[in-house]
N, C-alpha and C positions, 0 to 999 in steps of 0.2 A: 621473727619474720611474721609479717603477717597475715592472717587465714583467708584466702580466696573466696570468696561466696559464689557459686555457680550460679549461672545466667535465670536459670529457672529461681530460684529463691532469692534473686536480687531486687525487685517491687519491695516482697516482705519486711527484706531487710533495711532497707531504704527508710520504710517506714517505719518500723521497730527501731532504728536509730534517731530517728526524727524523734521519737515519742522520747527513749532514753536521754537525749538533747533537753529534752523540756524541762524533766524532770529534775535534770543532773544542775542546769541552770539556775531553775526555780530555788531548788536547795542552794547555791551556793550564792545569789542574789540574797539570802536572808541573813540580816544582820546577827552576829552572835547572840545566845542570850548569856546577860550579864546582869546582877543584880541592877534596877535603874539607881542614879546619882538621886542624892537629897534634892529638893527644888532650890535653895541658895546652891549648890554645886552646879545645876544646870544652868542656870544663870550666866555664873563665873566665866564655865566653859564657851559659855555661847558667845560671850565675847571672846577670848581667847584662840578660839579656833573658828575655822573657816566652816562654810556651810557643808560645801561638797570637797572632798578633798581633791587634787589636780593631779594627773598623771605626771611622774618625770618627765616623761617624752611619749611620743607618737610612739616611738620605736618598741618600748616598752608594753603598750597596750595591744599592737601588733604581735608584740612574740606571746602575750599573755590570751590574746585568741587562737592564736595559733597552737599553744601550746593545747588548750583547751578542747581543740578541734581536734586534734589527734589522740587528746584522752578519752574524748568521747567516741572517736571510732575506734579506738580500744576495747572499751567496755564493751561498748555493741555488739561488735567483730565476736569476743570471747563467748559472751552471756549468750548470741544468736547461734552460734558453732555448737552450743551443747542444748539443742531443743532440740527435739525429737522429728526428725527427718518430715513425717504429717504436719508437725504445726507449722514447719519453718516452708512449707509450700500451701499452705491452708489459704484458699480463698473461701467468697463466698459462697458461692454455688457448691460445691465440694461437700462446706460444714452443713448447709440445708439440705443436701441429697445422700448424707450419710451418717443415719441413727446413730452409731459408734462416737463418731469425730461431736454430735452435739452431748452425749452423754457426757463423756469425756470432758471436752471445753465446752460447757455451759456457765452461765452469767449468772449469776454473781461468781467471781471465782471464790473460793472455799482455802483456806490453810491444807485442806487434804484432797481439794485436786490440784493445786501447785507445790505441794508438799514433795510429789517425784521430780520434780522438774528443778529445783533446786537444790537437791541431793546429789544433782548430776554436775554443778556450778565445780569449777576450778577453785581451791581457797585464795588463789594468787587474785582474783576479781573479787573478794570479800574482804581483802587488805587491801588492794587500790583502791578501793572504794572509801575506805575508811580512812585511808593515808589526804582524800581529799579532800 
């Protein structure tokens, strides 16, 4: 079942999913890497195959976003559910009017101020992740 976001932290999360979207997209928009073909194999192939390959069906490409779209508010949902009650309602005004909250979350982020923050991660979202 999946985790309710309260009204007060649903901007964040909205956003924090959008940005998870890009990311999750970006990565899987990228061709594998595979050693490249000899130039006489690249040749061969180019005639042989098509440029773009064709979806079987509409239908197909439909369940393959859709499926997509519920992975990614999966991830979201999970990854957003284990930050830290401050971040997950953090605006602006907030982080500039409270020395803590920039200490804290300051730019650049560092391997050891996200370092607690993903300690706190589900393993079951470091295997879907991986599974995708």
């Amino acid at each position: 079942m999946a985790t309710k976001i309260p009204d007060e932290e649903a901007l964040n999360y909205e956003q924090f999913r959008d940005c998870i979207s890009a990311v999750l997209i970006q990565h899987l928009a990228r061709p594998p890497s595979t050693p490249g073909p000899t130039k006489s194999t690249r040749r061969s192939k180019a005639k042989k195959q098509p440029a773009t390959p064709i979806p079987d069906s509409v239908t197909d490409a439909a369940n393959d976003a859709e499926d997509l779209s519920d992975f990614i508010d999966f991830i979201a949902t999970e990854i957003f559910s284990t930050l830290p009650e401050p971040l997950r309602i953090l605006d602006h005004h907030t982080w500039t009017t409270t020395p803590s909250l920039q200490e804290t979350y300051s730019l650049p982020l560092t391997a050891e101020s996200v370092s607690p923050l993903l300690t706190t991660l589900d393993p079951s979202i470091t295997d879907s992740l991986l599974a995708c």
